[in-house]
C-alpha positions as CSV (number, residue, x, y, z in Angstrom):
1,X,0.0,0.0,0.0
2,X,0.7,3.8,-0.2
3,X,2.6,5.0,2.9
4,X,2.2,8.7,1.3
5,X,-1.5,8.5,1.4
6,X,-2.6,7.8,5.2
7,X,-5.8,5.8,5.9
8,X,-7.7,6.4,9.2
9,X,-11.5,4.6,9.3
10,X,-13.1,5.6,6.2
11,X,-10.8,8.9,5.3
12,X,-8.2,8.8,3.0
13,X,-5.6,11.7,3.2
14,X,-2.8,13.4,1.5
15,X,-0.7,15.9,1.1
16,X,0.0,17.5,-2.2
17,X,2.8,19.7,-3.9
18,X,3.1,21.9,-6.8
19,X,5.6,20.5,-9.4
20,X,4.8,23.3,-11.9
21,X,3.0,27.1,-11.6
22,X,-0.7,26.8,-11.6
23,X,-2.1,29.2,-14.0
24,X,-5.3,30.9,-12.0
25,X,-8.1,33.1,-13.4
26,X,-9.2,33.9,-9.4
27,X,-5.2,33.9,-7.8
28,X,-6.1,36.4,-5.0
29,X,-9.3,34.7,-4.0
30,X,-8.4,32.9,-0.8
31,X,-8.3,29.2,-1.3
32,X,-8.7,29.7,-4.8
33,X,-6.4,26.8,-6.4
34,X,-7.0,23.6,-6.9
35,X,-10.4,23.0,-6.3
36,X,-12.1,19.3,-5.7
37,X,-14.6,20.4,-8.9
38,X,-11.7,19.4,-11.3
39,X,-9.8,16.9,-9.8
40,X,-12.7,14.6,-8.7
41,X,-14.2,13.8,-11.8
42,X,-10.7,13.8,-13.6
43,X,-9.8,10.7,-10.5
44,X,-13.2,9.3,-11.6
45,X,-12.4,8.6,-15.0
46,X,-8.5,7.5,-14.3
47,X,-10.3,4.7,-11.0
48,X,-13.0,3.4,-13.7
49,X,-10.2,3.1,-16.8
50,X,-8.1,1.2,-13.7
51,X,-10.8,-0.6,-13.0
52,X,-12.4,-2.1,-16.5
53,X,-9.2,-2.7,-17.4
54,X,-8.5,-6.6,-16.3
55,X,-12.4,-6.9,-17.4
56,X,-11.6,-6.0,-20.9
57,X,-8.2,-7.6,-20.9
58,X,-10.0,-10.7,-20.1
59,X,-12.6,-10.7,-22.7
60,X,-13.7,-9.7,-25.4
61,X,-15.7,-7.0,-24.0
62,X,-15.7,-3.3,-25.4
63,X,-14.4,-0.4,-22.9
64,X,-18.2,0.7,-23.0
65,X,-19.2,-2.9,-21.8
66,X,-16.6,-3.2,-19.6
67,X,-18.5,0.4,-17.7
68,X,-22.0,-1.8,-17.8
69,X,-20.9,-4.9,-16.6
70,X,-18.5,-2.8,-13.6
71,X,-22.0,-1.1,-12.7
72,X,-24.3,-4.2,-12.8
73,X,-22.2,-6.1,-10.6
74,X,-20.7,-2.9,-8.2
75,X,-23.7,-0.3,-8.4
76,X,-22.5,0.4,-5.2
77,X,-18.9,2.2,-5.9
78,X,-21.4,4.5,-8.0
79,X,-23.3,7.7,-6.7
80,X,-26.3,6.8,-9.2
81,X,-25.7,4.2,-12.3
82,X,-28.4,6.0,-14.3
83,X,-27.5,9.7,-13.9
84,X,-23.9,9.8,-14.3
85,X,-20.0,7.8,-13.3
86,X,-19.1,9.9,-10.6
87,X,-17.8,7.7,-8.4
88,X,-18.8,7.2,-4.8
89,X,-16.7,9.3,-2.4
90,X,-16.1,13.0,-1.6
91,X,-12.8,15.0,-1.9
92,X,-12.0,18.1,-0.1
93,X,-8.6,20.0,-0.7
94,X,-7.7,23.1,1.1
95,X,-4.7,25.1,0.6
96,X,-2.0,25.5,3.5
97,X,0.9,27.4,1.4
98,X,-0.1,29.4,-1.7
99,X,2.9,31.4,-3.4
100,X,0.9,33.5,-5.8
101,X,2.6,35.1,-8.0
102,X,2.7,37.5,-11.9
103,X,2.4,35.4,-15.3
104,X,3.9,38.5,-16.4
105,X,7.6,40.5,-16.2
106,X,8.5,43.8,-17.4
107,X,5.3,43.4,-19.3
108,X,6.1,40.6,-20.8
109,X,4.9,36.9,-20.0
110,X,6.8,35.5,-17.7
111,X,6.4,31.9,-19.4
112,X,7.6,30.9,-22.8
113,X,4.4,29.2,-24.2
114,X,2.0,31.5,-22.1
115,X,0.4,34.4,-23.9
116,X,-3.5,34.2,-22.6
117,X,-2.8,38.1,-20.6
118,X,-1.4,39.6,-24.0
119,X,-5.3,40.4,-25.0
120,X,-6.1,41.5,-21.7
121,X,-6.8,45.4,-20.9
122,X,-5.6,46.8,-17.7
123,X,-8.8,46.8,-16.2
124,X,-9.7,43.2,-16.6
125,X,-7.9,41.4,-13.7
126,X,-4.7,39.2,-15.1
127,X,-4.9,35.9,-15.2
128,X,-1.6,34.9,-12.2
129,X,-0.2,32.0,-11.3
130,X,0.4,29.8,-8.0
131,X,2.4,27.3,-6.5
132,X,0.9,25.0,-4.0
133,X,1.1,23.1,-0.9
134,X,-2.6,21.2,-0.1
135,X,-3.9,18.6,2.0
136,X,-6.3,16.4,0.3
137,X,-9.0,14.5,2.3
138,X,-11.5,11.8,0.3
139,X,-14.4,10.2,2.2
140,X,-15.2,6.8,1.1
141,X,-17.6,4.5,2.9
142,X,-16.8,1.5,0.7
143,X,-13.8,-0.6,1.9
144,X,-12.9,-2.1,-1.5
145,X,-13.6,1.3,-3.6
146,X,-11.5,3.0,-0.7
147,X,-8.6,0.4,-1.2
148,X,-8.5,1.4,-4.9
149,X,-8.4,5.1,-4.4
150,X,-5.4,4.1,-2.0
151,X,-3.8,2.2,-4.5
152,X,-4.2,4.6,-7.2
153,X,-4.2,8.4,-6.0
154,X,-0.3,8.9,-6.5
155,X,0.2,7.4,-10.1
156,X,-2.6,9.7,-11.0
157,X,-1.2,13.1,-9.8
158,X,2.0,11.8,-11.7
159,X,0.2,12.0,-14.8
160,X,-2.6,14.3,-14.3
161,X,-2.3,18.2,-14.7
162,X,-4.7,21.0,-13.9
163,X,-6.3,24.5,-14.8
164,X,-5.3,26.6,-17.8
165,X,-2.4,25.0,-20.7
166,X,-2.4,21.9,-18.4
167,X,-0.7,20.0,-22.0
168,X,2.3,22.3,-21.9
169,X,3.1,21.7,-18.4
170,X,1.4,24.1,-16.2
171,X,-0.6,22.6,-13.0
172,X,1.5,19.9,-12.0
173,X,1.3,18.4,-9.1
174,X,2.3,15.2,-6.9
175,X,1.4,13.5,-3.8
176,X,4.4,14.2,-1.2
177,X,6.7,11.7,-0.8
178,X,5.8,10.1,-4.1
179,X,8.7,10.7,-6.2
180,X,12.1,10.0,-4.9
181,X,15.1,11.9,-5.2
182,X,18.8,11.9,-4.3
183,X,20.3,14.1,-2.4
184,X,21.0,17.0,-4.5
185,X,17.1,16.9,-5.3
186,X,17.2,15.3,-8.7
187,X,15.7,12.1,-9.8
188,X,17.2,8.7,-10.5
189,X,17.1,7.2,-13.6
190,X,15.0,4.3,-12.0
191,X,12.5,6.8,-10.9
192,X,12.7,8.2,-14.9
193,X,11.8,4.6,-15.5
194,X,8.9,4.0,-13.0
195,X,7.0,7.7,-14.0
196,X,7.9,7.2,-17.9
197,X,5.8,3.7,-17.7
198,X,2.9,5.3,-15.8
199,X,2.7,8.0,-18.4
200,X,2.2,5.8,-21.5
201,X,-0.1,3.3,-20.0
202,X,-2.0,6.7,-18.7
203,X,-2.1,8.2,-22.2
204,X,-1.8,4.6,-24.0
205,X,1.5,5.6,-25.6
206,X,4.0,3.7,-27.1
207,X,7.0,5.8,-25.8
208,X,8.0,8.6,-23.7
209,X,10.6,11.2,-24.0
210,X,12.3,13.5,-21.9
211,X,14.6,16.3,-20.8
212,X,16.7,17.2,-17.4
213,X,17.1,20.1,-15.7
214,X,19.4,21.5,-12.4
215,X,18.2,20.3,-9.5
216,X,15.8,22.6,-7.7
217,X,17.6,24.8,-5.6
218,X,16.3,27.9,-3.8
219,X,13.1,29.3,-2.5
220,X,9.8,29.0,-4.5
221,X,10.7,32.4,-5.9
222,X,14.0,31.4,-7.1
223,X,12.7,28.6,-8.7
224,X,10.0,30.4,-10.3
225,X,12.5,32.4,-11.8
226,X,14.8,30.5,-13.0
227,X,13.8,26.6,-13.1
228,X,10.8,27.1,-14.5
229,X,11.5,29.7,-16.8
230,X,14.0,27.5,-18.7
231,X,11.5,24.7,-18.4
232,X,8.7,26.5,-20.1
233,X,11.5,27.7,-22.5
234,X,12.3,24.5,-24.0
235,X,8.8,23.0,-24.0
236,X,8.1,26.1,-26.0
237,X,11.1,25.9,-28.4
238,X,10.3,21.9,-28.8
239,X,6.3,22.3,-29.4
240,X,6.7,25.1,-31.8
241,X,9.4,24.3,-34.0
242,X,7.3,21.5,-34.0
243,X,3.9,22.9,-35.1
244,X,4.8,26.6,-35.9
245,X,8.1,26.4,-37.1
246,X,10.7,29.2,-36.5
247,X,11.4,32.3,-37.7
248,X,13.8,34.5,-35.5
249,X,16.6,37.0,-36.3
250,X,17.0,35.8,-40.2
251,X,17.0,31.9,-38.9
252,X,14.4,30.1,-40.3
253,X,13.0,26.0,-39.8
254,X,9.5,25.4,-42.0
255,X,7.1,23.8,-39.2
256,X,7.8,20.3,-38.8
257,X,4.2,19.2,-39.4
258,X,4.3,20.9,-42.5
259,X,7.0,19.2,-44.0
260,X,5.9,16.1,-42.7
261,X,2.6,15.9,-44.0
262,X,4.0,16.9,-47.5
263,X,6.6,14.8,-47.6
264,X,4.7,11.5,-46.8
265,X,1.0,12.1,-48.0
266,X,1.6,15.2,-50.4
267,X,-0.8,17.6,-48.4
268,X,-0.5,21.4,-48.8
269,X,-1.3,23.3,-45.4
270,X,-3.4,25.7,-43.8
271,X,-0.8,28.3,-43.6
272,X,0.3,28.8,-47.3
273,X,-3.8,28.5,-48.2
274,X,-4.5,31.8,-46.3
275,X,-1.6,33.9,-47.7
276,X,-3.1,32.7,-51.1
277,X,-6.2,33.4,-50.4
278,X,-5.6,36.9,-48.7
279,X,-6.7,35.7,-45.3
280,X,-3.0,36.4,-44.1
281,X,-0.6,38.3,-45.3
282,X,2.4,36.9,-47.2
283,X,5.2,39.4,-45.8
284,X,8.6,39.1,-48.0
285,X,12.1,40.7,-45.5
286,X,12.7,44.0,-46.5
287,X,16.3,43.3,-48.4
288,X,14.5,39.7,-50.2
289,X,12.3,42.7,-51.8
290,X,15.0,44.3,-53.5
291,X,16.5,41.2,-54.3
292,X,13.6,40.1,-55.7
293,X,13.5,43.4,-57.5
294,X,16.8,43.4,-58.9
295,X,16.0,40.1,-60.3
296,X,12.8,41.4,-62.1
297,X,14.7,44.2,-63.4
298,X,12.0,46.8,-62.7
299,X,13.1,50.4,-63.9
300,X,11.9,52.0,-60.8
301,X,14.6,49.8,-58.9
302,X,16.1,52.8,-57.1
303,X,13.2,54.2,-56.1
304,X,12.1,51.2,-54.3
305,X,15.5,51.3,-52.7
306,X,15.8,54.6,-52.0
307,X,12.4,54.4,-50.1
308,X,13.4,51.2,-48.0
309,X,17.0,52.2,-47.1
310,X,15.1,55.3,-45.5
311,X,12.3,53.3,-43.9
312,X,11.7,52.4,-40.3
313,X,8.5,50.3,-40.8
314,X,7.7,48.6,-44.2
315,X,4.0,46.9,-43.5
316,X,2.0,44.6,-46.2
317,X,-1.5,45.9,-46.0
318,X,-4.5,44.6,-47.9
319,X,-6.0,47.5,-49.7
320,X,-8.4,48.2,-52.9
321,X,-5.7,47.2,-55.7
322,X,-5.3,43.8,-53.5
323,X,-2.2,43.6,-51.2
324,X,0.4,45.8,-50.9
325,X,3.5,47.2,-49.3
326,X,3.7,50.6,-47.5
327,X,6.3,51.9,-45.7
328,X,6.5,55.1,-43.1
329,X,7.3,57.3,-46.1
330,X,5.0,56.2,-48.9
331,X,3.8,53.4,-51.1
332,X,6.5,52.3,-54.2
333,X,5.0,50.9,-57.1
334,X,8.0,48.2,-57.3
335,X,7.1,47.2,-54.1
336,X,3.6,46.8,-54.8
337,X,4.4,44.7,-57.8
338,X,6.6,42.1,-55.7
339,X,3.8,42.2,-53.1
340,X,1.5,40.7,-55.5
341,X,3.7,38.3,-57.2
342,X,4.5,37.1,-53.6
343,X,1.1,36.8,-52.7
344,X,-0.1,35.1,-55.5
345,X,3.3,32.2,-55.9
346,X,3.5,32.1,-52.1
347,X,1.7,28.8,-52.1
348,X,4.0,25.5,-54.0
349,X,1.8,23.6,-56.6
350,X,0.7,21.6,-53.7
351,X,-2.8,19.0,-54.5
352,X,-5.1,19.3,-51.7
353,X,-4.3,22.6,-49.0
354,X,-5.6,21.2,-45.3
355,X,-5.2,22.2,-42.2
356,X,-2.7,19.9,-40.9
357,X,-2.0,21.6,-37.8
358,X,-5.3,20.2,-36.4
359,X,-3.6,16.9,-36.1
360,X,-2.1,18.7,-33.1
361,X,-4.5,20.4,-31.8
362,X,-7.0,23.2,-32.7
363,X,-7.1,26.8,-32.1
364,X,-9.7,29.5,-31.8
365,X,-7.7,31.9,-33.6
366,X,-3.6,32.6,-34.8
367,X,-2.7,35.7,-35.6
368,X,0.1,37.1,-38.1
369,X,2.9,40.3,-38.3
370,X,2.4,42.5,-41.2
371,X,5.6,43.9,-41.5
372,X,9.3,44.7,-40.4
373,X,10.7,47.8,-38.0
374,X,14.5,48.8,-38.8
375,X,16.4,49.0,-35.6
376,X,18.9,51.7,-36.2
377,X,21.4,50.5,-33.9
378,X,22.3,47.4,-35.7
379,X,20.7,48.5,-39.1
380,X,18.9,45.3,-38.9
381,X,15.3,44.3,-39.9
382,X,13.4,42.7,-37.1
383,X,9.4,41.3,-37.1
384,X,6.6,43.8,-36.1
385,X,4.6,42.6,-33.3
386,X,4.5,45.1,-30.1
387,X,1.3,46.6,-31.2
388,X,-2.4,45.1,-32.1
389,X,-1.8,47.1,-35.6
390,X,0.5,45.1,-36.0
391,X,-0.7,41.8,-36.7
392,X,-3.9,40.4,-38.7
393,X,-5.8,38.1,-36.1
394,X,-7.4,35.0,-37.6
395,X,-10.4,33.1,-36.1
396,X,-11.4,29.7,-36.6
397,X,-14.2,28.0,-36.4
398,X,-16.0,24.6,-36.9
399,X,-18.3,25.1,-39.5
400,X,-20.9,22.6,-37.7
401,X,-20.4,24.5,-34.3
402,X,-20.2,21.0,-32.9
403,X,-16.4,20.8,-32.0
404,X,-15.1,22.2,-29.0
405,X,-11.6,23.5,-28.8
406,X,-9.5,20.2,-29.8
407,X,-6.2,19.6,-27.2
408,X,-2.8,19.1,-28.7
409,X,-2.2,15.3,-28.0
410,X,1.7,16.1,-27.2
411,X,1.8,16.2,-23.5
412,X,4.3,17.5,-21.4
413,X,4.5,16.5,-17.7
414,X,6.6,18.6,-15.1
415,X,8.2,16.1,-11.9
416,X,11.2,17.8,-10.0
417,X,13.7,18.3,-12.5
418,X,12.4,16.3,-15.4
419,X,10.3,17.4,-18.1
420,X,8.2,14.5,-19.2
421,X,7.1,14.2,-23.4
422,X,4.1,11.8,-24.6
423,X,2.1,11.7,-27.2
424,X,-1.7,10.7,-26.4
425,X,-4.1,9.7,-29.5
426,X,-5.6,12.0,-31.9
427,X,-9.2,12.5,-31.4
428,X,-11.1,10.2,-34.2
429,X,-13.4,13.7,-34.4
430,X,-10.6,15.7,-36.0
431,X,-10.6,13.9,-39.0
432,X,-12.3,15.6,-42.4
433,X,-13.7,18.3,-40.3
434,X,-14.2,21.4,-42.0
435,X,-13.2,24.6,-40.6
436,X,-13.7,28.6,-41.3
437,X,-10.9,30.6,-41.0
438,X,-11.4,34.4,-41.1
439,X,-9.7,37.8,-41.1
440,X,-10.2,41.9,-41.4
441,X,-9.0,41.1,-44.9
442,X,-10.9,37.7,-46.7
443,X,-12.4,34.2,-45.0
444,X,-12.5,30.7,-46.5
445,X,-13.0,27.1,-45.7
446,X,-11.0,24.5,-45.0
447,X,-11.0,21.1,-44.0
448,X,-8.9,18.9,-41.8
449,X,-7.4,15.6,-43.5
450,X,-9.5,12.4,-43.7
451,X,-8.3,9.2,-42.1
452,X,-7.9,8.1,-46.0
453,X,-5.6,10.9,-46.7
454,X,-3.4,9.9,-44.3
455,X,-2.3,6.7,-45.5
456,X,1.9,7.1,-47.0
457,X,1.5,6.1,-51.0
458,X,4.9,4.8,-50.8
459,X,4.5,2.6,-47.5
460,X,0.7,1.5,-47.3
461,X,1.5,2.8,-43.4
462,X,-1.2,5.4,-41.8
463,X,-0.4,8.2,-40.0
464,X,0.3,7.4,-36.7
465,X,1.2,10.3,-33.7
466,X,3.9,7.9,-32.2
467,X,5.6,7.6,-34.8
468,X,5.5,11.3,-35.9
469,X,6.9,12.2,-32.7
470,X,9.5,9.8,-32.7
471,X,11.2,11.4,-36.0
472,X,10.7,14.7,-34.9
473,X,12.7,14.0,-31.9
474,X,15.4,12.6,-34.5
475,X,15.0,15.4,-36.1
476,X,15.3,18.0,-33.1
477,X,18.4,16.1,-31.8
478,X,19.8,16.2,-35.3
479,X,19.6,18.0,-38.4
480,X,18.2,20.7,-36.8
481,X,20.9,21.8,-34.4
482,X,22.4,22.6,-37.5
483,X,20.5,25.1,-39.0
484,X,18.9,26.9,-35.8
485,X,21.5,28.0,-33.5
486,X,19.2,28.5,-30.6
487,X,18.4,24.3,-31.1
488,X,21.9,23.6,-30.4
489,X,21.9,24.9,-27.2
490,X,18.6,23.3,-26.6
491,X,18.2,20.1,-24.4
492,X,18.6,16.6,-25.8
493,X,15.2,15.1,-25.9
494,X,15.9,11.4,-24.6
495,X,14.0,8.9,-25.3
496,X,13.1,6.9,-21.2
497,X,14.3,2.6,-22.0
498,X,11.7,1.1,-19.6
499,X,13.2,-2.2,-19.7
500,X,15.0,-2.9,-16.2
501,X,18.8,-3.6,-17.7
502,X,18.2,0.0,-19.1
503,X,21.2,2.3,-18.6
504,X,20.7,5.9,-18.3
């Protein structure tokens, strides 16, 4: 049995540790964290999946049969069989150390992959985040249901996050005492082992990945500073590159998903179908527009330079006579030109445009820069984005109004000094779903790719989210470092070798 979870009659208790910032929308409220509402029915779900599991194993029930049969014969583990699976016990968790804290500094979110305050006006309260010591109590009349919840409560809190971006890491937390570490505070590889198992059979995966850290040293404060902040760092540099590609200071890697779904099933994407249909702008650098000017031989060459070299800002605006480019001084007819020929040959001669980036997760909107600002220190071009002007915000939308917001299936678990990567399955509803995407400028539709699109020409082999992750981590560890300087310095993902003779 747990010695971390202490029984006493019919109450279960626990204490419980933040392992990551909590992202709050009510922070300052006084026991406002994490709240029984979320965690119990999350428990529910993980205690019924533990318990149909032997049913289904032996037979040849369905998970769905598995549910009837465990409520037929144990009604009683049940608060009412015909109105819903909660399960039959009450939790209660109340706070005893809450370090609240800013998701923002100097203006700027604190976090790497956090951005939900940037839309936010200064009235509207922030949403903050907090880091959390709790004592969990559950009530459970039923001695064998009560034995399970024992058995169970800690592997769930090792792969269960809460509140807000809970996939990229935030709301982490463990029972105390659960997760061993040396003495410097870091975790063996044995323990890498024992939570790396308990993550795929959680999320049914077929591998997991991950990355260390230092150890945690300091105050919650120091920690939140520094730990975490290079945490959230590389989940963000890992998950983007990944889904959004990279574009930073002139050095440039094409979104992995992109590539991949070209490569193997010879689908187009989402992003180069809204430059070309004028839902987003197709912005060319500055000095690629002379060049590309040059190269066209246009006689009023040196008036399209002379304009840029004396520019601050050069934006791409969509206007009467389609898109175009402006800069702080005026519009340039050679400009203009290049704007359209960009716009319109922006897109390959690709069959079949989707929106690919589904397969990880949907949106509610993405949003692009329009243009380039000149810093005159280092007379370099840099991408506009301080101001709302600045971008063109794109909503999207399932047509039918009947999906909800779809989670990215790459999940990232936060333990002590180890960031955790899986890959859960892709939701059979994402598949040939058609979605609206719209801007201030033009809207369209667009649909996500069938299960029959999926399937490699060359291999007879569907896509499978495993397997994509597997060769982007190849990829991340490899060719990449070599074109993306901020990659090289990046973590090695490492891939966790469950079996016991495993050496770290």
């Amino acid at each position: 049995m747990c010695s971390n979870v202490m029984e006493n009659g019919i109450k279960l208790t626990a204490t419980l540790e933040s392992q990551s910032p909590m992202i709050h929308f009510q922070a300052r409220e006084t026991g406002a964290v994490l709240r029984a509402s979320e965690v119990k029915p999350k428990f529910d779900r993980f205690l019924i999946k533990k318990m149909i599991k032997n049913l289904v194993a032996n037979s040849q029930l369905t998970n769905e049969e598995a549910l009837k049969k465990l409520k037929e014969k144990h009604s009683e583990y049940f608060q009412d069989v015909k109105l819903n699976d909660a399960l039959n016990y009450k939790m209660r968790i109340i706070a005893t150390k809450v370090n609240e804290f800013s998701m923002e500094d100097g203006g700027k979110s604190r976090y790497a992959p956090f951005f939900a305050n940037s839309g936010r006006n200064n009235d509207e309260e922030k949403l903050r985040g907090v880091f959390v010591t709790a004592e969990l109590t559950i009530v459970c009349f039923n001695k064998t249901l009560r034995e399970t919840i024992k058995k169970c409560l800690e592997e769930f809190f090792i792969v269960t996050n809460f509140g807000m971006m809970q996939g990229k890491g935030f709301g982490s937390f463990i029972v105390t005492g659960s997760v061993k570490t040396d003495n410097n505070g870091r975790i063996s590889y044995n323990e890498i082992r024992k939570i790396a198992k308990q993550l795929e059979e959680s999320v049914e995966a077929k591998s997991c990945y991950y990355m260390k850290f230092n150890a945690l040293e300091g105050d919650v404060e120091d920690r939140l500073k520094n730990i975490y902040k290079d945490m959230f760092d590389e989940i963000k540099l890992f998950y983007g590159i990944m889904k959004s590609g990279y574009n930073v200071n002139g050095k440039y890697a094409r979104s992995y998903i992109y590539d991949y779904m070209h490569n193997n099933y010879g689908l187009g994407n989402e992003k180069k179908w809204m430059k070309q249909n004028k839902i987003a702008p197709a912005i060319m650098h500055p000095d690629r527009i002379i060049k590309s000017a040059d190269e066209r031989h246009l006689a009023s060459l040196s008036n399209c330079q002379t304009i840029l070299e004396s520019a601050t800002k050069v934006y791409w605006v969509k206007g009467n006579r389609g898109v175009s480019v402006r800069t702080n001084h005026e519009y340039c007819d050679a400009i203009r030109d290049i704007a359209r020929t960009a716009q319109s040959t922006e897109i390959d001669n690709e069959h079949d445009p989707m929106y690919v980036r589904a397969l990880l997760g949907t949106a509610i909107q993405t949003e692009f820069k329009i243009g380039y600002y000149k810093n005159n220190k280092n007379n370099r071009w840099y991408l506009l984005g301080r101001d709302e002007n600045d971008k063109v915000q794109v909503t999207i939308a399932d047509t039918s109004e009947e999906l909800e917001r779809v989670p990215s299936p790459i999940y990232f678990k936060i333990i002590k000094n180890v960031v955790f990567i899986a890959a859960k399955k892709i939701p059979e509803k994402i598949y040939g779903r058609t979605f609206k995407f719209s801007s201030r400028w033009e809207s369209g539709t667009i649909s996500t790719p069938s299960k029959e699109q999926l399937i490699d020409n060359a291999t007879g082999k569907a896509f499978d989210i495993q397997t994509f992750l597997k060769e982007y981590v190849d990829y991340y560890n490899g060719d990449l470092r070599t074109e993306v300087t901020r990659v090289r310095n990046a973590k090695i993902i490492q891939e966790v070798q469950i079996k016991e003779d495993a050496n770290e």
